[in-house]
C-alpha positions, 0 to 999 in steps of 0.5 A: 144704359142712358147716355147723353155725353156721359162717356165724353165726361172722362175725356172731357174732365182728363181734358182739364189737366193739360198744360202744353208748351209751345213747338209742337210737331205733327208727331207730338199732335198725333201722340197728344191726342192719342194719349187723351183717347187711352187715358179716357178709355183704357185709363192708360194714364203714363203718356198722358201724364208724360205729355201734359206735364202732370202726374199719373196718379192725377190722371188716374183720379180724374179717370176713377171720379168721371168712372162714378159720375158715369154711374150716376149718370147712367142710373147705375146707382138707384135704392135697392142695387147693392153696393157688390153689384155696383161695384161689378158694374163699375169694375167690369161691365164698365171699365171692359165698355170703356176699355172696348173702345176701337179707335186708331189715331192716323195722321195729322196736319199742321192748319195754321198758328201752329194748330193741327187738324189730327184723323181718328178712325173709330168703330162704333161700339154695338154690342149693347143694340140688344141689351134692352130687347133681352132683358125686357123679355127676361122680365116678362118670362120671370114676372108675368105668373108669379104669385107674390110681387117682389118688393122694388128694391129686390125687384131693382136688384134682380133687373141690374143683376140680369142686365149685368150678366147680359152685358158681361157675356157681349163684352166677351166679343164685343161687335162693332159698326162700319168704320169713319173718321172723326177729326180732332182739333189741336188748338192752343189758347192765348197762354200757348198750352195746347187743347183739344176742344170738348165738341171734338172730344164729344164728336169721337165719344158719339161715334164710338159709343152712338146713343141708339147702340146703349 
């Protein structure tokens, strides 16, 4: 699966629902950023909505869109898939990859003008290192003596449903790396609503799901 900030897309387009106000503590820091982080991943929407002030059917709409963008991106959408296997992948294999994500929110700090410097631990996702390995070993043992050519739609087809099936079976128990820490920045702008920064949003994305993993 390609992937080059696509993950950090349902953060970063949650992201653009937040209005803040001012008189934010460490708790509420802590409790922001741990609601952006299960909004984005786990697409539980109500304290999120809670804190930013908006709704959870807005939440859970940004959610859903970056879900489609995710497909696009991840070229989960080419000729020949059918429209049920889309739908298993962006309905399972790919909410369960979100939904996977093994991050704890840890502390925080106050730095200075009110902003806040907040420690996520996260674990990288590593379930997927073998997935490419697999199914290039499939394809090799299914297609190298047949005697017809599949055409390339039904070859498509074939390859994402077994990459599917792949995929399915380590989301049962998925395995991750060694644990770090990441910081998250809360920051306020000149109106006074309070942000998290995309690089930190994308810095936390990285670590979770690492380009080399997918």
């Amino acid at each position: 699966m390609k992937k080059h900030g696509v993950l950090a897309l349902v953060l970063a387009g949650v992201m653009l629902l937040l209005c803040g106000c001012g008189g934010m503590t460490t708790d509420d820091a802590m409790d922001y950023v741990q609601s952006a982080l299960d909004c984005g991943y786990k697409a539980e929407v109500k304290k999120y909505a809670e804190i930013t002030e908006t709704t959870e059917k807005e939440a859970k709409k940004e959610y859903e869109t970056n879900l489609d963008t995710i497909m696009k991106e991840a070229g989960l959408m080419t000729p020949g898939v059918s429209d049920e296997l889309k739908a298993d992948y962006q309905f399972d294999d790919l909410q369960k990859m979100l939904k996977s994500a093994n991050y704890k929110v840890k502390e925080a700090k106050e730095t200075e003008d009110d902003e806040f410097t907040v420690t996520v631990e996260v674990c990288p996702f590593t379930a997927f290192s073998t997935v490419s390995d697999e199914l290039d070993q499939w394809v090799t043992d299914t297609y190298s003596n047949v005697e017809s050519i599949p055409s390339d739609e039904e070859l498509n087809e074939a390859i994402m449903r077994k990459m599917y099936e792949i995929m399915s079976a380590k989301l049962a128990d998925p395995t991750y790396g060694d644990k770090m820490e990441k910081e998250v920045h809360v920051k306020v702008n000149k109106d006074g609503a309070y942000y998290i920064p995309n690089d930190d949003l994308m810095a936390v994305d990285d670590a979770l799901f690492p380009q080399n993993q997918l």
